[in-house]
C-alpha positions as CSV (number, residue, x, y, z in Angstrom):
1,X,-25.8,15.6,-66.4
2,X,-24.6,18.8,-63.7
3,X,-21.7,18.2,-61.3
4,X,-24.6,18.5,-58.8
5,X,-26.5,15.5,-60.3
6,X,-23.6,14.1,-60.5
7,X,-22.9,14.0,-56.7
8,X,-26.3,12.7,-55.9
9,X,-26.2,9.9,-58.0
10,X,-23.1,9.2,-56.5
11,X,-24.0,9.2,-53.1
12,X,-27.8,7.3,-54.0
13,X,-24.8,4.5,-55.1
14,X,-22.8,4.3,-51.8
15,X,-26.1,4.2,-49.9
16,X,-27.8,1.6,-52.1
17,X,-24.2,-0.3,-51.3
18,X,-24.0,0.2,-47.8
19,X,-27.7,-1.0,-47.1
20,X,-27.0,-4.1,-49.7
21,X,-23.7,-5.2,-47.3
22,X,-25.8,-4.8,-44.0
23,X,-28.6,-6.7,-45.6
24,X,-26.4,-10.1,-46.5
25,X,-24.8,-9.9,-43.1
26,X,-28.2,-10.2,-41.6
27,X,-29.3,-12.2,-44.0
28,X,-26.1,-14.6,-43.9
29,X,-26.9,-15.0,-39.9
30,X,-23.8,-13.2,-38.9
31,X,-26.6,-10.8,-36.6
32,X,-27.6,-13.7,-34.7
33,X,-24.0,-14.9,-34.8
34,X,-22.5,-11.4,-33.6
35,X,-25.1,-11.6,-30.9
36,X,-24.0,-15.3,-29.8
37,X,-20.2,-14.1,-29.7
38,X,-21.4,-11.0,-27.1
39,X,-23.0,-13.4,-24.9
40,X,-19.7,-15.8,-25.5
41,X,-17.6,-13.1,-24.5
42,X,-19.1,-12.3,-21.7
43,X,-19.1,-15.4,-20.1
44,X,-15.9,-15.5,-20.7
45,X,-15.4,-12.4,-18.8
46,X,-16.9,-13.4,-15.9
47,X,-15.0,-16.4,-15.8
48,X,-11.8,-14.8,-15.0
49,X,-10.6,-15.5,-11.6
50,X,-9.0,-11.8,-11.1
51,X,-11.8,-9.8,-12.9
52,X,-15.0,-8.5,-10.4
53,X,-18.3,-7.5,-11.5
54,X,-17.2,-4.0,-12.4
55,X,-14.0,-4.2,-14.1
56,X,-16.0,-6.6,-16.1
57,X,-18.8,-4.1,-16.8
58,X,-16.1,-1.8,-17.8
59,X,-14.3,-4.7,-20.1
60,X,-14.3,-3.1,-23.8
61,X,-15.0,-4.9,-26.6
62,X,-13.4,-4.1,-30.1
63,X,-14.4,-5.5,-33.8
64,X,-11.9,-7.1,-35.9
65,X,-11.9,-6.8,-39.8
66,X,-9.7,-9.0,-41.6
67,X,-8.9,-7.9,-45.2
68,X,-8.3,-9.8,-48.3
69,X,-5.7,-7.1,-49.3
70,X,-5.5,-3.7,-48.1
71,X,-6.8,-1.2,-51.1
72,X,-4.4,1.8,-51.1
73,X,-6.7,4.6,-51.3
74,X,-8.5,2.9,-47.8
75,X,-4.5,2.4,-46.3
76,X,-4.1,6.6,-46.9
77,X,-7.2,7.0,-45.6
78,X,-6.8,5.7,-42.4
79,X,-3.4,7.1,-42.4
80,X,-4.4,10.9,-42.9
81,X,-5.9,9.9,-39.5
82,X,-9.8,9.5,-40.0
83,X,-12.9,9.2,-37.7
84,X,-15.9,7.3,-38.1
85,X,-18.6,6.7,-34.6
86,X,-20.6,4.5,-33.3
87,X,-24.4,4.8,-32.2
88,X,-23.8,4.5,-29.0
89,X,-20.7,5.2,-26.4
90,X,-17.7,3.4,-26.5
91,X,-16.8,3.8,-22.4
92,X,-19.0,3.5,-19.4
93,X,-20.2,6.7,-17.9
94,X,-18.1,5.7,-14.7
95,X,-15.1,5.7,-16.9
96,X,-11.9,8.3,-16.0
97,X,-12.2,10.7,-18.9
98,X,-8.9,13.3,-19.7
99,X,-10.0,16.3,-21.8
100,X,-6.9,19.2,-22.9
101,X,-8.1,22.8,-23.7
102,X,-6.5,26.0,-24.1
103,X,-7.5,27.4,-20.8
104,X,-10.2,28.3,-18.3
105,X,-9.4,24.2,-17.2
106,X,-11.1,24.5,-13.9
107,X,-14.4,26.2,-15.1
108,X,-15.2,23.7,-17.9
109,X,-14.5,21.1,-15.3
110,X,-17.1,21.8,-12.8
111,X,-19.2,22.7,-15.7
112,X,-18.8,19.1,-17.0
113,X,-19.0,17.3,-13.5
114,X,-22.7,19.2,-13.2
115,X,-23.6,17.8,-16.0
116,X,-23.1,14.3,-15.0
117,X,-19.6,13.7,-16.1
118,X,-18.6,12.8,-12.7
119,X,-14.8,11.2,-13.8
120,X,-13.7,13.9,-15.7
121,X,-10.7,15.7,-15.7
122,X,-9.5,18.5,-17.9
123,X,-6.2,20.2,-18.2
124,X,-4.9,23.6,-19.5
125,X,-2.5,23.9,-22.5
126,X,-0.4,25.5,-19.8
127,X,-0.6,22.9,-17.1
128,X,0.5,20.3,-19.5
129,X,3.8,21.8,-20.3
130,X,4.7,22.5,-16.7
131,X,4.0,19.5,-14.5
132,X,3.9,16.5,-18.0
133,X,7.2,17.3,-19.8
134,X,8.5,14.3,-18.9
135,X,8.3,10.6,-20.7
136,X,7.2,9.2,-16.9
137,X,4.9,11.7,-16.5
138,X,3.1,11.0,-19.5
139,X,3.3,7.6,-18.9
140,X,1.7,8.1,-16.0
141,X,-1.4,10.4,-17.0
142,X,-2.0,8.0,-19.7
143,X,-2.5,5.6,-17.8
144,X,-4.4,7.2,-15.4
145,X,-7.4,7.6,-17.5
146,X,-9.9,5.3,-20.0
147,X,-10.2,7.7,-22.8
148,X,-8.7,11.4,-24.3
149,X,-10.4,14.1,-26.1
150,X,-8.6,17.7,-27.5
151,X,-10.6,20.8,-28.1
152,X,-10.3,21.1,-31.9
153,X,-8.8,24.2,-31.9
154,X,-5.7,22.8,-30.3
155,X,-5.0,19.6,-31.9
156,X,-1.9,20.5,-33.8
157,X,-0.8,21.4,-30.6
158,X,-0.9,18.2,-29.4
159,X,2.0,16.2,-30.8
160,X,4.5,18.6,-29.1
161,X,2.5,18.9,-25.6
162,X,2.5,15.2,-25.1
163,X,4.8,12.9,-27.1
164,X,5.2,9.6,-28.8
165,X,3.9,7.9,-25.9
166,X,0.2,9.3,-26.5
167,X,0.4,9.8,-30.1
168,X,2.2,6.1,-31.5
169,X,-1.6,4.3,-31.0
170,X,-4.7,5.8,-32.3
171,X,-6.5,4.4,-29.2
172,X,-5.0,7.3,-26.8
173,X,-4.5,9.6,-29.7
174,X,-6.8,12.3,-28.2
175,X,-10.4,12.7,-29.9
176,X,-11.5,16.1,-31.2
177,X,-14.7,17.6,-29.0
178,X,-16.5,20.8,-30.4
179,X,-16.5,23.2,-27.3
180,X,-17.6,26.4,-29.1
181,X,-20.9,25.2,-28.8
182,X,-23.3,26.4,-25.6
183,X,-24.2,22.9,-24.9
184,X,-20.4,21.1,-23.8
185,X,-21.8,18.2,-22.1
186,X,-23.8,17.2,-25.0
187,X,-20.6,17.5,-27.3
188,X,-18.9,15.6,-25.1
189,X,-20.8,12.7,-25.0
190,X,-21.3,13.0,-28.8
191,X,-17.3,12.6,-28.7
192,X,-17.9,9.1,-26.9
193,X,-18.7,6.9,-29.3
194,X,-16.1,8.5,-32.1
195,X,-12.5,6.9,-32.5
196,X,-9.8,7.0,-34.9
197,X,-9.5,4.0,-37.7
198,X,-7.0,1.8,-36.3
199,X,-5.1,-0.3,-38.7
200,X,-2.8,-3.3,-37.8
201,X,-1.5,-4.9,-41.0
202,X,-4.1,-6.5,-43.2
203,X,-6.9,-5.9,-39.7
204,X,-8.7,-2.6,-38.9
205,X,-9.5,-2.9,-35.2
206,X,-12.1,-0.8,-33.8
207,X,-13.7,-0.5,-30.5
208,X,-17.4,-1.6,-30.1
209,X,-18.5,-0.4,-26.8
210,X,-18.2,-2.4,-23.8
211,X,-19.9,-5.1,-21.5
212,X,-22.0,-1.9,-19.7
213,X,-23.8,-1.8,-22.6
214,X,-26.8,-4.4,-23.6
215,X,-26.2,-6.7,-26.2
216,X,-28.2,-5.2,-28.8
217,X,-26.6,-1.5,-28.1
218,X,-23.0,-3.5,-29.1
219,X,-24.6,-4.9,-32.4
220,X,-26.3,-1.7,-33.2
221,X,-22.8,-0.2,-32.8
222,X,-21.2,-3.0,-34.9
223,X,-23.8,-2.2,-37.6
224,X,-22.7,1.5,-37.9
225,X,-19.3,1.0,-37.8
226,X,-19.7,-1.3,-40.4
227,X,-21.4,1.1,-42.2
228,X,-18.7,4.1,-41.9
229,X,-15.9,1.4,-42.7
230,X,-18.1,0.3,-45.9
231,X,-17.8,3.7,-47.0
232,X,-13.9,3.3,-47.9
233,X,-13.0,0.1,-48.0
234,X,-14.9,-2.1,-50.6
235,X,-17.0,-5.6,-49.0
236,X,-15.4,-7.9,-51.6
237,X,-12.1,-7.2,-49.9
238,X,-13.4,-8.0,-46.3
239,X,-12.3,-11.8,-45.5
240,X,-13.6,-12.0,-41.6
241,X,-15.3,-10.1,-39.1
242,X,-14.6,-10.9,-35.7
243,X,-15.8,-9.8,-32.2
244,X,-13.0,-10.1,-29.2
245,X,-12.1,-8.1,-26.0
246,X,-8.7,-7.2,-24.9
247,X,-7.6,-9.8,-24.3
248,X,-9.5,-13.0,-25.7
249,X,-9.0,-14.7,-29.2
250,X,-11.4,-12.8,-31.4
251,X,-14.6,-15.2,-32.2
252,X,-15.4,-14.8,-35.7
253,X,-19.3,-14.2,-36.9
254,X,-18.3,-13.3,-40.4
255,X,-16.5,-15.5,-43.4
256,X,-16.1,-14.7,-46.9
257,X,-15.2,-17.4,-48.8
258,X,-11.2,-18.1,-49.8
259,X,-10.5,-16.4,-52.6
C-alpha cells in the first residue's frame, strides 16, 4: 500500500471515529441534556441581582472536559499552542474587539467599522510600544476589550510588545486573523469562533459562545469542538463533559463510567 493510501485510510479512520463519538453522545441523551444545562444556565443568569439584560446577553459560556488522565502526546499538543473553532462566534457582535497589525492601523479600522464591526479597535506595532510599555498600561487595554486577534505575520512579535500579562492565559493570548486576503471583514469574523486549547490540570476548558446566541447555535458549537478536541485526545480518556459560565458550577451532561 503507497504512503498516499496510506494517509487516506488514515484519515477514513479518524472520521469514522469522530462520527462514532458524536453518535453515542446523542444517542446517550447528553444532546438533550446539553440543551437542558443551556436553558439552566440561563436562568441562572437572569437570576443575578447585579446582571441586566445585556451583560447577560453578552455572559459567555465555556465547555468543560474532564479527563481520565492526560495522554502526553494531547498535553504537547496543546502546549505547542494549538487552535481548533467553533461553528459559530464565540462573542456578540456588540462585543469590544482589539486587533494589532504592523501598520496602516487607522485605514483597516474604518475599513472594519464599514463593514459592520462597529467595536473594533486596532493598533499599530508602533503605537503599542509607545503609549503600552507599561505593566498598567497593559493591564488596562486588556481589560478594556472582550477579545484579541494578531495579524499572522506579527505574532512572534507579540510576546515582547505586550508581556506576561496578555500572554500567561490562552484566553487573551491574541488569535491569528489572515489580512492578506481582499475580503478582511470576512477573515475577521472567521477568527471569531477560533480560540486556543486551554488546559487546566486534568480539564480542557473551551469557550462555547455565549447567551446571544440560540440554544441550538451553542450545541452546534459544542458538537464541533468536540469534534476538533476528538481529533487528539482519545474518547475513552474523557471522564465528564460539562457546560458552565464564568462564574457558575459547571452542570455536567456527560459521564463516563469510573474506571
Amino acid at each position: 500500500m503507497s504512503s498516499l493510501e496510506d494517509r487516506h485510510l488514515a484519515q477514513v479512520m479518524i472520521t469514522i471515529q469522530i462520527e462514532k463519538w458524536v453518535e453515542s453522545i446523542v444517542i446517550n441523551k447528553a444532546y438533550v441534556q446539553a440543551k437542558s444545562a443551556y436553558a439552566a444556565l440561563a436562568k441562572f443568569e437572569r437570576s443575578k441581582e447585579d446582571v441586566d439584560l445585556l451583560s447577560s446577553k453578552n455572559s459567555y459560556l465555556f465547555m468543560q472536559v474532564v479527563m481520565k488522565k492526560i495522554p502526553s502526546s494531547f498535553l504537547e499538543y496543546c502546549n505547542r499552542g494549538k487552535k481548533i473553532k467553533a461553528k459559530h462566534p464565540l462573542f456578540p457582535k456588540d462585543s469590544n474587539m482589539c486587533l494589532f497589525v504592523k501598520s496602516d492601523a487607522k485605514a483597516l479600522e474604518q475599513e472594519l467599522i464599514k463593514g459592520g464591526l462597529k467595536n473594533v479597535k486596532v493598533y499599530a506595532m508602533d503605537e503599542l510600544k509607545a503609549s503600552f510599555n507599561t505593566f498598567e498600561r497593559r493591564r488596562n487595554l486588556l481589560m478594556a476589550h472582550d477579545s484579541f486577534y494578531v495579524d499572522d505575520r506579527i505574532v512572534s512579535f507579540m510576546p515582547g510588545l505586550l508581556g506576561s500579562v496578555f500572554l500567561k492565559k490562552r484566553k487573551t493570548t491574541p488569535f491569528p486573523v489572515n489580512l492578506r486576503v481582499k475580503n478582511k471583514v470576512a477573515s475577521m469574523k472567521t477568527a471569531f469562533a477560533g480560540q486556543y486549547f486551554n488546559i487546566m490540570g486534568p480539564q480542557v476548558l473551551l469557550q462555547v459562545g455565549h447567551f446571544g446566541l440560540s440554544k441550538d447555535e451553542v450545541v452546534e458549537n459544542m458538537l464541533e469542538l468536540l469534534k476538533g478536541l476528538e481529533e487528539h485526545l482519545p474518547f475513552e480518556d474523557i471522564q465528564e463533559i460539562s457546560l458552565k459560565t464564568g462564574t457558575s458550577p459547571p452542570l455536567p451532561f456527560y459521564n463516563s463510567l469510573p474506571m
